[in-house]
C-alpha positions in Angstrom: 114.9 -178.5 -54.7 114.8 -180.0 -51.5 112.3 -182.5 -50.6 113.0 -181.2 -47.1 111.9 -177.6 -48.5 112.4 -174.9 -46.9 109.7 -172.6 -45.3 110.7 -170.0 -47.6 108.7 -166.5 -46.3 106.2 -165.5 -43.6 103.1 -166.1 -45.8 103.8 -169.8 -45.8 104.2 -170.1 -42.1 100.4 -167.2 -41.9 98.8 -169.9 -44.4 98.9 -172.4 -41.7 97.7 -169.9 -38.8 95.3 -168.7 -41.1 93.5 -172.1 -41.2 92.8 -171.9 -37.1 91.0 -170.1 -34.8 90.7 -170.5 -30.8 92.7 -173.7 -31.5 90.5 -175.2 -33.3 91.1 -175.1 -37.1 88.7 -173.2 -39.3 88.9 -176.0 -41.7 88.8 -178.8 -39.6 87.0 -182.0 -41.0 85.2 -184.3 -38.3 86.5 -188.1 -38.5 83.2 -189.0 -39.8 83.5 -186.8 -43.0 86.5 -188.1 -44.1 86.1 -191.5 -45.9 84.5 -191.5 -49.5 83.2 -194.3 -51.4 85.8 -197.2 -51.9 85.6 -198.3 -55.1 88.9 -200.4 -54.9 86.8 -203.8 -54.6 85.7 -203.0 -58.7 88.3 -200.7 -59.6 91.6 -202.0 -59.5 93.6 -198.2 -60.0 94.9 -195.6 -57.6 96.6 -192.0 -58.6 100.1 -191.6 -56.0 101.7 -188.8 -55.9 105.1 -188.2 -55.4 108.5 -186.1 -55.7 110.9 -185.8 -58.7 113.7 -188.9 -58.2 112.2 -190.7 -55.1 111.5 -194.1 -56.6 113.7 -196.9 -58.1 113.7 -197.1 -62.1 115.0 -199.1 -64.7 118.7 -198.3 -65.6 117.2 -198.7 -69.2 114.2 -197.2 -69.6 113.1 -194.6 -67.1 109.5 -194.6 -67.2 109.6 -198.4 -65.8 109.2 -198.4 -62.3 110.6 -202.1 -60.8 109.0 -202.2 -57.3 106.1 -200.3 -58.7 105.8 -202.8 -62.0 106.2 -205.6 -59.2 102.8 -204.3 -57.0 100.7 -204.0 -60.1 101.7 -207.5 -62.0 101.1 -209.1 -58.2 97.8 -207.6 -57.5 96.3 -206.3 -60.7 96.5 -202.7 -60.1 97.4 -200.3 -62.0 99.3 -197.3 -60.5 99.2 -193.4 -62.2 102.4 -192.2 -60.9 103.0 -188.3 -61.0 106.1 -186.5 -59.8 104.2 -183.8 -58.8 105.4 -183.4 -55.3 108.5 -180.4 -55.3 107.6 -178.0 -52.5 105.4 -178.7 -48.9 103.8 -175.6 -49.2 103.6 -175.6 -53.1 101.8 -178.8 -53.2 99.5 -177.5 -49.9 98.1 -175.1 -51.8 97.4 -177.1 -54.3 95.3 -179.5 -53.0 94.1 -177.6 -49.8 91.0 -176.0 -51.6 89.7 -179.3 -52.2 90.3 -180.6 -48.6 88.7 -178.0 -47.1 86.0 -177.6 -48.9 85.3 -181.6 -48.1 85.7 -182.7 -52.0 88.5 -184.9 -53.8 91.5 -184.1 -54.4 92.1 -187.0 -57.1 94.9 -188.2 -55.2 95.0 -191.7 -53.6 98.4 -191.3 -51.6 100.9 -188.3 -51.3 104.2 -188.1 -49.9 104.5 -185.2 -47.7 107.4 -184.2 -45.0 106.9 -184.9 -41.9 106.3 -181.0 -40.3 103.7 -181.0 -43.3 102.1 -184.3 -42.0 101.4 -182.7 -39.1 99.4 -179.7 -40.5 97.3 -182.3 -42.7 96.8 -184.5 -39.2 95.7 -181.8 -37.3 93.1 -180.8 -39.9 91.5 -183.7 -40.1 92.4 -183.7 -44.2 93.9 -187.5 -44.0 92.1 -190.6 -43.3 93.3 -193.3 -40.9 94.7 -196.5 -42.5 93.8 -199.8 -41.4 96.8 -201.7 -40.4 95.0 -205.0 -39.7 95.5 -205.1 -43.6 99.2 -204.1 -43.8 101.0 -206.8 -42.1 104.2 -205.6 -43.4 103.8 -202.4 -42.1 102.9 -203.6 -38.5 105.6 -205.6 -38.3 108.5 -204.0 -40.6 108.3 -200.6 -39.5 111.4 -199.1 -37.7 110.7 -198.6 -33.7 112.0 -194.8 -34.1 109.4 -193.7 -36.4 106.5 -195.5 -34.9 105.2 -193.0 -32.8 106.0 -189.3 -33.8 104.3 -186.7 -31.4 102.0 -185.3 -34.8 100.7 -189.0 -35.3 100.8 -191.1 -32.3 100.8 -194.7 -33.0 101.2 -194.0 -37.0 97.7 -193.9 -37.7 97.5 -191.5 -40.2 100.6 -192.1 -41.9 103.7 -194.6 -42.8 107.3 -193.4 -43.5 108.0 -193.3 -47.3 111.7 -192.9 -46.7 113.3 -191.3 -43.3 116.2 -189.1 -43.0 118.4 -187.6 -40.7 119.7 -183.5 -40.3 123.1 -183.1 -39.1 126.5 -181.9 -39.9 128.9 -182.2 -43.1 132.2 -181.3 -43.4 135.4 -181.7 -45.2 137.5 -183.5 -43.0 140.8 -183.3 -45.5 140.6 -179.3 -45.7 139.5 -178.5 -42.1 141.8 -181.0 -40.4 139.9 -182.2 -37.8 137.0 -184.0 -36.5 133.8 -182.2 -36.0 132.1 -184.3 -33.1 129.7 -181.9 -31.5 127.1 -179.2 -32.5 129.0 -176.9 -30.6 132.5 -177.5 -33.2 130.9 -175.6 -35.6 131.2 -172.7 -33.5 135.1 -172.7 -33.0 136.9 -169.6 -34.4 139.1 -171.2 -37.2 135.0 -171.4 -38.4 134.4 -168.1 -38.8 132.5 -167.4 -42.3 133.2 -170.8 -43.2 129.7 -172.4 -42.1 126.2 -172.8 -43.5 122.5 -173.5 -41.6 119.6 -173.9 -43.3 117.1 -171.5 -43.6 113.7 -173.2 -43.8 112.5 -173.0 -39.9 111.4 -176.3 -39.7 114.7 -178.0 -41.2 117.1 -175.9 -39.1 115.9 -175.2 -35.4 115.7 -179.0 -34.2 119.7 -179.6 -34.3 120.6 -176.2 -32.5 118.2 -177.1 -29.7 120.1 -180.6 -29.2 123.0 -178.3 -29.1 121.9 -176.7 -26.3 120.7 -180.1 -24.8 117.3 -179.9 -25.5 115.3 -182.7 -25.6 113.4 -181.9 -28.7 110.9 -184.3 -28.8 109.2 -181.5 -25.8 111.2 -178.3 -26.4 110.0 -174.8 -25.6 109.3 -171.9 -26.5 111.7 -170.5 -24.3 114.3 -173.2 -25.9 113.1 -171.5 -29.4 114.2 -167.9 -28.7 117.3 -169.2 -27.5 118.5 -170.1 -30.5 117.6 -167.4 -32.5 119.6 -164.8 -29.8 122.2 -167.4 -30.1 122.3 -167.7 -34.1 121.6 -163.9 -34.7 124.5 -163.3 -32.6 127.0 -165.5 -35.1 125.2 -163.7 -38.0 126.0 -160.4 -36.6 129.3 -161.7 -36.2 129.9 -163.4 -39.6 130.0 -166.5 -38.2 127.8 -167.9 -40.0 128.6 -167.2 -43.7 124.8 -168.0 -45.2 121.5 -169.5 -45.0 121.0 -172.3 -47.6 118.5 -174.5 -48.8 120.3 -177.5 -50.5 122.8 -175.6 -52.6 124.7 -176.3 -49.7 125.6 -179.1 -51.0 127.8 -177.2 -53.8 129.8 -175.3 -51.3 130.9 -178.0 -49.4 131.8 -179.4 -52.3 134.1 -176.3 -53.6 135.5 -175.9 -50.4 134.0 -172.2 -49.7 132.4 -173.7 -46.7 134.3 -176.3 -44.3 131.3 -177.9 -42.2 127.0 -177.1 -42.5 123.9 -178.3 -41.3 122.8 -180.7 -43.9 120.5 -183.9 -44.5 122.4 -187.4 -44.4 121.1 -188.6 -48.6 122.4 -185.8 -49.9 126.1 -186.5 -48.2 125.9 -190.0 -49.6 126.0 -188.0 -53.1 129.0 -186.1 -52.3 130.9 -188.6 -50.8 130.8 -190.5 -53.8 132.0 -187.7 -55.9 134.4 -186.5 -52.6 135.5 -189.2 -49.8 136.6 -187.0 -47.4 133.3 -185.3 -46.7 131.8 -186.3 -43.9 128.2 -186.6 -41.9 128.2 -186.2 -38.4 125.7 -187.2 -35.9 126.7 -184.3 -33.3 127.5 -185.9 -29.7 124.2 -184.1 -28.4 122.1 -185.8 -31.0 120.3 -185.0 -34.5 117.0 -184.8 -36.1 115.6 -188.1 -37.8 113.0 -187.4 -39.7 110.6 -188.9 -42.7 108.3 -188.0 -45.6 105.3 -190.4 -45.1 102.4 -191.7 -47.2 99.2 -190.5 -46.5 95.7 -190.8 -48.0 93.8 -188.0 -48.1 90.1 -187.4 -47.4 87.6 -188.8 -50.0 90.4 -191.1 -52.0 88.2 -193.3 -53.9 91.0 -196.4 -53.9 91.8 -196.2 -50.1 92.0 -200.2 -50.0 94.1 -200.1 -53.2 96.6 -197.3 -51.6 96.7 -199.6 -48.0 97.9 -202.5 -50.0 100.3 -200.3 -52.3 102.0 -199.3 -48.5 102.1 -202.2 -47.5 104.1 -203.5 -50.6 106.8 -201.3 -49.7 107.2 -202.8 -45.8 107.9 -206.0 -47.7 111.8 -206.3 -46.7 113.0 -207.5 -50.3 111.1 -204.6 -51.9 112.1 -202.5 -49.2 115.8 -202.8 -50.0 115.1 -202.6 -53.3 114.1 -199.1 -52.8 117.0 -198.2 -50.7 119.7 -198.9 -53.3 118.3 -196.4 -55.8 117.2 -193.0 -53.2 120.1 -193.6 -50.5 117.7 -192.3 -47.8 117.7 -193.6 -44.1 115.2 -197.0 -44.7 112.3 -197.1 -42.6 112.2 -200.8 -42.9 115.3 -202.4 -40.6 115.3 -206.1 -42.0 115.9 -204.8 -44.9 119.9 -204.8 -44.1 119.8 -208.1 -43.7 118.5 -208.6 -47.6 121.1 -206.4 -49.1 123.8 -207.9 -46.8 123.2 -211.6 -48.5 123.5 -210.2 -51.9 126.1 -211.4 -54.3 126.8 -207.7 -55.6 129.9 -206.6 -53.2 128.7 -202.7 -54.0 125.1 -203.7 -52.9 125.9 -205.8 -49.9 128.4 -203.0 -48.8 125.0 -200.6 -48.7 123.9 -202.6 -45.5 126.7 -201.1 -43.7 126.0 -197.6 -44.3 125.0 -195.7 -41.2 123.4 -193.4 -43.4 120.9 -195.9 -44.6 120.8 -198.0 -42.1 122.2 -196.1 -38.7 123.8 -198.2 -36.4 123.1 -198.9 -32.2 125.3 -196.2 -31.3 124.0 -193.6 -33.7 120.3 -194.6 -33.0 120.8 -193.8 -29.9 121.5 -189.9 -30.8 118.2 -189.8 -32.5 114.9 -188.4 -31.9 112.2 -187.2 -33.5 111.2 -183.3 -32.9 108.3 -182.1 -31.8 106.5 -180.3 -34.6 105.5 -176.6 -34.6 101.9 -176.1 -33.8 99.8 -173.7 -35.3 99.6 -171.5 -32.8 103.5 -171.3 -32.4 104.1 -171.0 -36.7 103.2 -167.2 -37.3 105.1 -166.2 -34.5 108.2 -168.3 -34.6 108.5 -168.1 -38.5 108.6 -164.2 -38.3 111.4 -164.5 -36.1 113.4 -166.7 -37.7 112.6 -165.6 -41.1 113.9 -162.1 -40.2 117.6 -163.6 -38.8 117.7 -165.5 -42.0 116.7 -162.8 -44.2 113.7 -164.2 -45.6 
C-alpha cells in the first residue's frame, strides 16, 4: 500500500465535494472552535498516529522505537504509537465524523499526505501550531517545503518525511538514458510504460511535461493531459495504471521506465543497480506527508514538542537512515556525512534523500486540487484510468 495512495474511485474524490457548498465547506470549523483544553502541562502523554514502517526501530526488538524512546526518556512523555495510517481516504473517514461534528478524534498528531493536508486545512479540522516553541522546526526546515500553496507559511503543518514523483527505469535493459518526461513517449516504449492511477500522484509530472508550472496550473493545463494520456492508452502506449505494484514490474523487466516515487527506487536499487530515478529535464513533483494536530487534541503542547524533536538534525538523520525518504531537515547531511559507518556516511550523498543544487532546482511543489475542481477532474481521470 502506498503511503502516496491512490484516489482509488469517484466516491473518494464526491466525499470531498460533498463537504462544500458555495465554496464554503459545509463542515467548516471557525478558528475559534478549534482548540480544546490542553492538559499537557499535567498530563505528560500524547496518542500519534502513523503509517505501517515509517519510523526507525530497533534491529532487535521491533516494538522499541529509538528516536521515539529518545523524546520520551528526555522530556517525560510517554508516546501511544499506532500504525493506523494505510490509506488518505481510509483514515478520512475515519476520523472525519468526529471533526465535523466539533468532538475528539483521540488523536494528538496524524501523518497525512500532502493533497489530504489540504482538505483538513481548508476545513478548518487542524489547529495552528505555535512555532515560537519549535525552534528546530523554524530553523531546520528545508526552504522547498516551507510554504506550500494549501498552507502558506506552514502553519498548520510540518513535513514528516518529503518525497519526490518522477521516473524509473532499467537503464541495462532499455539501453539508454531517459532524461525527459517526454522519453517516455518514444516508440521503442510502446506497452512498456506504467503511470499511476491515483489523480493526485499522477497529473503533476505530465503537466511539467508540457511545461507547466504546477505550482499555478489550469484547468485548461488539466484536460490536456488527459487528451494527451487517453490518446497513449488508446494506443497501448501506455501498458497500465498502477498504484505501487509498479515497483514489481520494473523489477521483472515487463515494464522498462514508469512514473514512480523516489523511496521506493532506493528499495530496488538495492535489490537491482541498474534501475534508475530520474528527475525529468522539465522538473518533478516534491512532495511530503506532514504532521498535523487535529481539532480538540488534548496534548497539543506535548505533540509541538514531539515535532520539534524530529527538526533536531542528529534525530533527524537518524530517521533518514531507516525510511530512505527525501529528509525535510537539510543539516542533517552534514550528521550522517561525519559518521564513522562508510554505508551511513555514503547516505548523505544520496540525491534521493538529500537532492542535490541541480536537482533542487527541478522541483516544485504542485498546487493542490481544490474542492470545487475534485468531482470534476476525478471523473475524468478516473474514467481514462479505468477506475
Amino acid at each position: 500500500m502506498s503511503r502516496r495512495s491512490l484516489l482509488r474511485a469517484f466516491g473518494a474524490g464526491a466525499a470531498g465535494a460533498t463537504l462544500a457548498g458555495c465554496g464554503v465547506p459545509a463542515a467548516y470549523v471557525e478558528p475559534g472552535d478549534r482548540a480544546g483544553r490542553d492538559s499537557s502541562a499535567t498530563d505528560h502523554t500524547l496518542h500519534f498516529a502513523n503509517w505501517p514502517l515509517y519510523i526507525d526501530t530497533d534491529d532487535e526488538d521491533e516494538s522499541k522505537r529509538p528516536t521515539l524512546d529518545a523524546f520520551s526518556k528526555r522530556t517525560g512523555i510517554s508516546v501511544t504509537y499506532t500504525e493506523e495510517i494505510n490509506d488518505n481516504d481510509e483514515f478520512f473517514g475515519k476520523i472525519s465524523p468526529a471533526l465535523m461534528n466539533h468532538q475528539e478524534t483521540g488523536r494528538d498528531l496524524i501523518v497525512i499526505s500532502d493533497w489530504m493536508a489540504a482538505r483538513f486545512v481548508r476545513l478548518g479540522w487542524v489547529q495552528e501550531m505555535d512555532r515560537a516553541k519549535q525552534p528546530n522546526v523554524a530553523k531546520y526546515l528545508d526552504p522547498l517545503l516551507r510554504s506550500p500553496a494549501f498552507d502558506e507559511g506552514r502553519l498548520h503543518s510540518v513535513p514528516w518525511q518529503s518525497g519526490i514523483t518522477g521516473i524509473a527505469y532499467n537503464r541495462k535493459k532499455l539501453g539508454r538514458e531517459i532524461r525527459s518526461t517526454g522519453d517516455l513517449w518514444a516508440a521503442d516504449l510502446r506497452g512498456r510504460v506504467t503511470l499511476l492511477s491515483g489523480l493526485d500522484e499522477s497529473f503533476a509530472l505530465l503537466m511539467q511535461g508540457n511545461g507547466v508550472d504546477i505550482t499555478r496550473w489550469t484547468a485548461d493545463d488539466f484536460h490536456e493531459i488527459c487528451e494527451q494520456t487517453r490518446k497513449r492508452v488508446r494506443s497501448k502506449h501506455i501498458r497500465r495504471f498502477t498504484g505501487n505494484d509498479y515497483i514489481k514490474d520494473l523489477a521483472t523487466g515487463d515494464v522498462l521506465a514508469c512514473q514512480a516515487y523516489s523511496g521506493d527506487v532506493i528499495q530496488l536499487q538495492a535489490d537491482n543497480p541498474d534501475i534508475e530515478f530520474v528527475v525529468p529535464e522539465e522538473g518533478a513533483e516534491l512532495w511530503a506527508e506532514s504532521l498535523m494536530i487535529p481539532n480538540l487534541a488534548r496534548h497539543k503542547r506535548n505533540a509541538e514538542r514531539l515535532v520539534d524533536h524530529y527538526y533536531d538534525p542528529e534525530v533527524a538523520a537518524e530517521l533518514a537512515t531507516w525510511v530512505n525518504y527525501v529528509c525535510p531537515v537539510p543539516a542533517a547531511r552534514d550528521v550522517l556525512a561525519s559518521s564513522k559507518d562508510e554505508e551511513t556516511a555514503a547516505l548523505a550523498e544520496d540525491p534521493l534523500i538529500f537532492p542535490d543544487d541541480a536537482m533542487r532546482k527541478r522541483l516544485a511543489i504542485a498546487r493542490d486540487i481544490t474542492s470545487e475542481e475534485r468531482m470534476g477532474f476525478a471523473k475524468k481521470w478516473n474514467s481514462i484510468v479505468g477506475l
